[in-house]
N, C-alpha and C positions, 0 to 999 in steps of 0.2 A: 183098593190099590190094585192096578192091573197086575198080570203074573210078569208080563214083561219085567216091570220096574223093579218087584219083589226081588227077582231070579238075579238081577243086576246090582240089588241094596246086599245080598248076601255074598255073590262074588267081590261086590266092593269089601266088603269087612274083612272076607279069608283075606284079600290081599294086600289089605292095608295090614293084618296082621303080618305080613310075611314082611313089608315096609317097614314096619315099626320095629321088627327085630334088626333086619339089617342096619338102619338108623342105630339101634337102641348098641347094637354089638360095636359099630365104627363109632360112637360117643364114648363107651367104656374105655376100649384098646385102641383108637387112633389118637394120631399127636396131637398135643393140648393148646396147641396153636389152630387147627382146625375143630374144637368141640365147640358147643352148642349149648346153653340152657332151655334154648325156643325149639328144641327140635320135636318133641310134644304137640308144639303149637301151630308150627310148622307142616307139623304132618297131620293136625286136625282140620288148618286150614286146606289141605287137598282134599280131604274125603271129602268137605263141603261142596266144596267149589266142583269136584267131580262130579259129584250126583245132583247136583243144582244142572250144572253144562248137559249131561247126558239125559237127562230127563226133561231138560227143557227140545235138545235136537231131535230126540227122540218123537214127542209130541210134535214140535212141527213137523218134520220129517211125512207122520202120519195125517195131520191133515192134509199139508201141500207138498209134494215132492218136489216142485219146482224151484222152492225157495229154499231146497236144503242145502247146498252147495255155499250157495252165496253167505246162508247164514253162518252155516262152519267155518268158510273162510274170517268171515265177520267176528265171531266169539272167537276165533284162533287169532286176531289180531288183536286183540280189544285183550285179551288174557295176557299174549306173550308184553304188550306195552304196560299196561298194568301190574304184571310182576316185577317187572324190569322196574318201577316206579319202586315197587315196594322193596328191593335190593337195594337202590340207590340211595333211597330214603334213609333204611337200616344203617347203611354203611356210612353216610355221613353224621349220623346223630351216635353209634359205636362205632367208634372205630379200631378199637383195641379186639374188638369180637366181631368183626363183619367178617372175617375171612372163614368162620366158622358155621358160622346163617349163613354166607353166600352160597356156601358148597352144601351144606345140609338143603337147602332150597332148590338149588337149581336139580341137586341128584330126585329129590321128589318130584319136582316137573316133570324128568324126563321120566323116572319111575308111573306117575301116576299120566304123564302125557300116552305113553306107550300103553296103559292098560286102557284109556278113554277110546284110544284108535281101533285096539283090539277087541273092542264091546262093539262099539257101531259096526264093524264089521259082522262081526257075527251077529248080531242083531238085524242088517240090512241081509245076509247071506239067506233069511227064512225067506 
């Protein structure tokens, strides 16, 4: 495993611990209108998806720089409709608990969207 990836599987985990708490702390004491059973699952599905998207741009990135742009824009489409799919979906099959997955989800998005941004850069910044 190259060290890049290594350096990137380990910041991924401190920070998904630091997700997991905040998630874990707004499940306990936030209102029971907005809680979650899936927020677990929710947030195992980011780490995935993170280090699947960042490892995959990454690699390309290094062999062809040319197609890095296009491909980000590409996975950045293909994710935000495909989430969108999976809220939708959620929401009309619960819908007595969708407003609880909808905001536990989307806060992970932006949560693990922002840490995916802030790797590639500092990754492209060597």
């Amino acid at each position: 495993m190259p060290a890049f990836i290594k350096s990137f599987l380990i910041r991924l985990l401190f920070f998904s611990l630091i997700a997991f708490g905040l998630i874990f702390i707004f499940q306990q004491y936030g209102p029971l209108r907005f809680k979650t059973s899936l927020y677990w699952v929710i947030l195992l599905f980011f780490i995935i998806s993170t280090a699947i998207i960042h490892i995959v741009l990454v690699n390309t990135s290094n062999k062809d720089s040319k197609n890095f742009v296009s491909l980000f824009l590409g996975i950045t489409g293909i994710k935000l409709f495909s989430y969108l799919i999976i809220i939708i979906t959620y929401g009309l099959i619960n819908r007595e608990g969708a407003a609880g997955f909808i905001l536990c989800f989307l806060f992970s998005y932006f949560l693990f969207s922002v840490f995916e941004v802030a790797s590639l850069l500092k990754h492209f910044k060597k």
